[in-house]
Backbone bond lengths (Angstrom), bond angles and torsions (degrees), N, CA, C in turn:
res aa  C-N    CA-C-N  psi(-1)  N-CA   C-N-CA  omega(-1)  CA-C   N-CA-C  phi
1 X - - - 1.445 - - 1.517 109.35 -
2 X 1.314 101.19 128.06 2.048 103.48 172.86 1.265 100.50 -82.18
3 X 1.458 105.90 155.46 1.485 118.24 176.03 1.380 97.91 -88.91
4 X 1.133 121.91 127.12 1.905 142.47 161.99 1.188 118.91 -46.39
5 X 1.485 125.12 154.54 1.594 117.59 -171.04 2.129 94.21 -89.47
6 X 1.692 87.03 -10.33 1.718 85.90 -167.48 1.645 99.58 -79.27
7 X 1.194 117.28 -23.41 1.658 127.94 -165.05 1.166 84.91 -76.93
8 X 1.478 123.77 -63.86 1.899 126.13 -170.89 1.743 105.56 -36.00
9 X 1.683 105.93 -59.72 1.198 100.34 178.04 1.306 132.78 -67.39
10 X 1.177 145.82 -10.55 1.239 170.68 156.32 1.357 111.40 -72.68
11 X 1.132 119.95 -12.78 1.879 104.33 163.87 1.340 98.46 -111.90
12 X 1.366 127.43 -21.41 1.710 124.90 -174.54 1.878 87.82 -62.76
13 X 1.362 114.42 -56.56 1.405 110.86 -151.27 1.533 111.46 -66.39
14 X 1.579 103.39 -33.39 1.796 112.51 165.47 1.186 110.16 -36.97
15 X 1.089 111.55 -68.94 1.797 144.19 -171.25 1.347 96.83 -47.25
16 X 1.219 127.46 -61.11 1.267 131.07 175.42 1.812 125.55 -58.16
17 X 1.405 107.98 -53.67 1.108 91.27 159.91 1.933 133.18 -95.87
18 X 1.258 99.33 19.55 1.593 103.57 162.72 1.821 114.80 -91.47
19 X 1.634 120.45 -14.76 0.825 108.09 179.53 1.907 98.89 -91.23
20 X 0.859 128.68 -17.21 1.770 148.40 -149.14 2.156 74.06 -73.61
21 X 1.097 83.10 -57.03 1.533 97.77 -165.58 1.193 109.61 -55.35
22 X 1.256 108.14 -49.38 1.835 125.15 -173.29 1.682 104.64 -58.83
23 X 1.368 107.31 -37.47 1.355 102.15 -168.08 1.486 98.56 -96.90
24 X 1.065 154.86 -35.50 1.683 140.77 124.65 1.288 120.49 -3.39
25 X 1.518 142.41 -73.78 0.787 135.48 -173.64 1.716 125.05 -70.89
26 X 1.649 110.39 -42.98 1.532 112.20 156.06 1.612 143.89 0.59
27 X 1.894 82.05 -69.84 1.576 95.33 173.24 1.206 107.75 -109.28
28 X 1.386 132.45 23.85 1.628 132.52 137.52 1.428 105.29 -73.90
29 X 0.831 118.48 -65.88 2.132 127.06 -178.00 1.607 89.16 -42.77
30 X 1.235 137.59 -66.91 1.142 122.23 -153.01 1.747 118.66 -86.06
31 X 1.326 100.42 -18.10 1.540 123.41 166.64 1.961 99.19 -61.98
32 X 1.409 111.57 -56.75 1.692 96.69 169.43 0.962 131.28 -83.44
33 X 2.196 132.75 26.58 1.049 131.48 -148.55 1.715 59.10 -123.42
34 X 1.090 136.31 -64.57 2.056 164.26 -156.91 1.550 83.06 -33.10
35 X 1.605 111.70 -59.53 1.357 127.88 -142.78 1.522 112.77 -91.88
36 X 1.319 110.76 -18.01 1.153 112.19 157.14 1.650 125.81 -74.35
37 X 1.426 97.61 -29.66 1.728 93.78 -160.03 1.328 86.15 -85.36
38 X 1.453 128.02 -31.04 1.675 112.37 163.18 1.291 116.41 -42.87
39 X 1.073 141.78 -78.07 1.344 148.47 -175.02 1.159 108.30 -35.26
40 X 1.736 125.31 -62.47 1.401 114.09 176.66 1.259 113.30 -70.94
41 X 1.583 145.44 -5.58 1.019 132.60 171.43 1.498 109.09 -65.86
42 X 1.743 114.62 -47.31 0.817 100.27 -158.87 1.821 127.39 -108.07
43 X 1.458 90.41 18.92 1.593 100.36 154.65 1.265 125.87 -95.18
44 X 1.640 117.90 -31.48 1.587 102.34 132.59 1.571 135.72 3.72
45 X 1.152 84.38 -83.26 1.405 110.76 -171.17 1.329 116.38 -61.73
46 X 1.634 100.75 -41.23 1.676 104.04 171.22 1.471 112.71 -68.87
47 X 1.181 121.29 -35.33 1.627 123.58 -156.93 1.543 111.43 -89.29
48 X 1.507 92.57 -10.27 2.097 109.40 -173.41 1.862 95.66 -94.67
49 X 1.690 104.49 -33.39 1.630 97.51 174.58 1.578 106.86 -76.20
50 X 1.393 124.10 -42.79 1.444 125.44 -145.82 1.943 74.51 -66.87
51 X 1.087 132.84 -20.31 1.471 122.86 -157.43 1.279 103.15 -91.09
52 X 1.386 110.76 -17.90 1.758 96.39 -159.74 1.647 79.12 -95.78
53 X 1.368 131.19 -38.20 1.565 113.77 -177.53 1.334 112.60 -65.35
54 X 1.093 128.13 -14.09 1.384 112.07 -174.57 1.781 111.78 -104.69
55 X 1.791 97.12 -1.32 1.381 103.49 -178.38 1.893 101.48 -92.45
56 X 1.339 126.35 -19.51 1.107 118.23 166.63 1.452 133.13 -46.52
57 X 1.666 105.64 143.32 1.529 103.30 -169.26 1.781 114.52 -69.71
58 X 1.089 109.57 -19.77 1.535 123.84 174.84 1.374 116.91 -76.78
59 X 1.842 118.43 -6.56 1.273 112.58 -164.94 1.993 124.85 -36.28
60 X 1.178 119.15 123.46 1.065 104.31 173.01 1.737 117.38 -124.94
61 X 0.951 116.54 125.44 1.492 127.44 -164.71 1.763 101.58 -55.52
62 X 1.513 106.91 -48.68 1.541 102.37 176.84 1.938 134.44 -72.38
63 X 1.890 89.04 -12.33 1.443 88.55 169.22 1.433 103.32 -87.81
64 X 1.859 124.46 -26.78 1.121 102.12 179.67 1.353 139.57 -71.72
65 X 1.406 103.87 -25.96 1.239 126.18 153.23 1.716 124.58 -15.61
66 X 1.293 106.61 -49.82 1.490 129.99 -160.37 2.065 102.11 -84.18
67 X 1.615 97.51 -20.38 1.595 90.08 -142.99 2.185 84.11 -89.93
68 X 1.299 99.58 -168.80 1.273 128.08 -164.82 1.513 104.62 -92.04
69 X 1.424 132.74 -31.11 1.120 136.78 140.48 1.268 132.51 -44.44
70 X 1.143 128.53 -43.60 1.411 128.15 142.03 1.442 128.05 -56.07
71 X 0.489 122.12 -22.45 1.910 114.92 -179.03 1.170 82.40 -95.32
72 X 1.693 159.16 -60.83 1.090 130.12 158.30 1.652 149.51 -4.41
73 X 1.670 85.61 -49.65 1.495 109.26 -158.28 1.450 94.57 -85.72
74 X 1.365 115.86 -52.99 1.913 130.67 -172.63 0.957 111.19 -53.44
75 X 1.506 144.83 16.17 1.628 136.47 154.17 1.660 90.29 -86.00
76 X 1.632 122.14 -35.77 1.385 95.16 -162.01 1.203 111.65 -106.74
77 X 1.472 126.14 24.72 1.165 132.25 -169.98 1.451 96.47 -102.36
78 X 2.046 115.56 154.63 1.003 131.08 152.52 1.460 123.37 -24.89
79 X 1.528 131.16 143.10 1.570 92.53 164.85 1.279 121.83 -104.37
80 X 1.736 103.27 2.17 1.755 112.69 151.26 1.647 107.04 -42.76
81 X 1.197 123.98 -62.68 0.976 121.34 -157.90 1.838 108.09 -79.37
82 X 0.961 104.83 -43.64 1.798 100.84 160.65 1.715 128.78 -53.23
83 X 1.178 96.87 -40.51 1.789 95.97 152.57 1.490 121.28 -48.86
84 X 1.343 116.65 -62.58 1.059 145.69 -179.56 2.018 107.39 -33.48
85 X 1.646 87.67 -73.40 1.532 108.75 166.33 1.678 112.54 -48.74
86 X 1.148 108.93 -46.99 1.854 103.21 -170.45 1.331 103.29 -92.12
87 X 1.459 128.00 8.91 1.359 125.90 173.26 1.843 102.19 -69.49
88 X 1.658 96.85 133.93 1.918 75.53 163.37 1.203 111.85 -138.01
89 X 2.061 91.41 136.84 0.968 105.21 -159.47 1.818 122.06 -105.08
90 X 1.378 111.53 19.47 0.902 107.53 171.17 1.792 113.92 -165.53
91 X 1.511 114.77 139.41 1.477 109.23 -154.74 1.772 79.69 -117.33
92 X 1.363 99.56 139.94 1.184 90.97 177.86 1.664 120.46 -93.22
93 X 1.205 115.17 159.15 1.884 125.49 -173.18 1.411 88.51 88.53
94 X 1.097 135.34 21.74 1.782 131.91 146.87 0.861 125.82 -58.93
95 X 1.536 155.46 168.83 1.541 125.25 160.76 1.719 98.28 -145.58
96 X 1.597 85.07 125.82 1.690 99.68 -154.46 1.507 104.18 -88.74
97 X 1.079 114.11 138.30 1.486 105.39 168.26 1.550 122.71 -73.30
98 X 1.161 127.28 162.64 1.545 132.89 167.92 1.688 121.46 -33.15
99 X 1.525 105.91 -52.68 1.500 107.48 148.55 1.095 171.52 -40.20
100 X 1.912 82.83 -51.40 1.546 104.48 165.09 1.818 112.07 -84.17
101 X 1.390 130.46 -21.57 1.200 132.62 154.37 1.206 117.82 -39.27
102 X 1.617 110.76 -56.62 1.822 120.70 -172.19 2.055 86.95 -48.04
103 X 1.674 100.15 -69.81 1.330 107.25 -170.14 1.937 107.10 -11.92
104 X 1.493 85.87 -82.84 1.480 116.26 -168.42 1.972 105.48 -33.19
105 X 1.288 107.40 -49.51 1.353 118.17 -173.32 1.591 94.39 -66.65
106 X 1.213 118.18 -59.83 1.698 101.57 -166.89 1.693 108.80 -75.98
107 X 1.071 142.76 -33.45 1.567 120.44 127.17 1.414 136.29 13.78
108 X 1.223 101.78 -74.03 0.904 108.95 -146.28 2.041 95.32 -107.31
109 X 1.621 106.63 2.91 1.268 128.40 160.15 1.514 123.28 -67.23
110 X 1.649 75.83 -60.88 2.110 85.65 163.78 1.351 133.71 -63.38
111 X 1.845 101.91 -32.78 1.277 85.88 -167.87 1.844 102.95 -81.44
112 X 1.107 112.39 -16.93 1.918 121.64 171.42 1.551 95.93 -42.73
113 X 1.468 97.93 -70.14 1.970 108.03 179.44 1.356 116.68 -39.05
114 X 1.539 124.84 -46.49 1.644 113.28 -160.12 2.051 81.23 -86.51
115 X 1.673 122.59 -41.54 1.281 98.98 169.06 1.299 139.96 -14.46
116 X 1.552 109.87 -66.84 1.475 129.53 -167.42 1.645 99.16 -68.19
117 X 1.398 111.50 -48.13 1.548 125.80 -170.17 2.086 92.34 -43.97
118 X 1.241 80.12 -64.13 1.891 88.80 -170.73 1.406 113.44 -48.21
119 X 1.296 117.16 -54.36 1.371 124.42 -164.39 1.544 93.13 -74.95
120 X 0.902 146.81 -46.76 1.618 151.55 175.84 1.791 97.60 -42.67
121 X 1.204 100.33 -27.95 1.923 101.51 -158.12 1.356 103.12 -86.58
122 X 1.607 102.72 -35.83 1.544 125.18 -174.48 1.712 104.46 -67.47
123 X 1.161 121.32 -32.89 1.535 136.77 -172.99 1.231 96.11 -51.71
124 X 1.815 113.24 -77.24 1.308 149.56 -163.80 1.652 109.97 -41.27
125 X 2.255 88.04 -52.47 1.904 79.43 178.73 1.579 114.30 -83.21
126 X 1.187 118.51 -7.91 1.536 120.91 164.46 1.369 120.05 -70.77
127 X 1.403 110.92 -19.51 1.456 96.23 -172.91 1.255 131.31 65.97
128 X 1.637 98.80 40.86 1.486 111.77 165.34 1.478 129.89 -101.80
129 X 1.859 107.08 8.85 1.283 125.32 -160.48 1.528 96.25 -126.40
């Protein structure tokens, strides 16, 4: 059997548009390989900061409240625990008694604790652990 001038043309044009394609799809595949390692880079990064603020000895629920990490964090938070967080619990030029301090401190113990609990949980379903 001779090969055809129509067969010749018909594998050039395959050829042609399988590579058309090849080079289309390439830097799509590698454009979502880019876009992933962004993302996990940079929840990393979020979930290693949200830790070191909430690992501070000064932690305070109402400055965290305020910061950019939080409004982050509050889609994946409880909303027990977001109540909790936007509760406020202390106005300042008040004058607290010995009690209500203890109060305030273990408060503000738990809500650090269910913090870490969450963000630890958030790790796990990300798949940063």
């Amino acid at each position: 059997m001779a090969i055809t001038i129509i067969e010749i043309i018909l594998a050039i044009v395959i050829s042609a548009i399988t590579g058309a394609i090849a080079s289309l799809i390439a830097p799509w595949a590698n454009w979502g390989v880019e876009k992933k390692k962004k993302k996990l880079f940079w929840r990393k990064g979020f979930i290693n900061e949200c830790k070191r603020m909430i690992g501070e000895n000064r932690f305070d629920p109402d400055v965290f409240r305020e910061t950019s990490n939080y409004s982050n964090l509050k889609p994946y938070l409880s909303v027990k625990l977001q109540k909790e967080i936007n509760e406020k619990r202390y106005t300042p030029g008040n004058v607290m008694s010995l009690k209500q301090r203890k109060e305030l401190a273990m408060k503000e113990f738990f809500i650090k604790k269910k913090l870490f609990y969450e963000i630890n949980f958030l790790e796990k379903k990300w798949g940063l652990l």
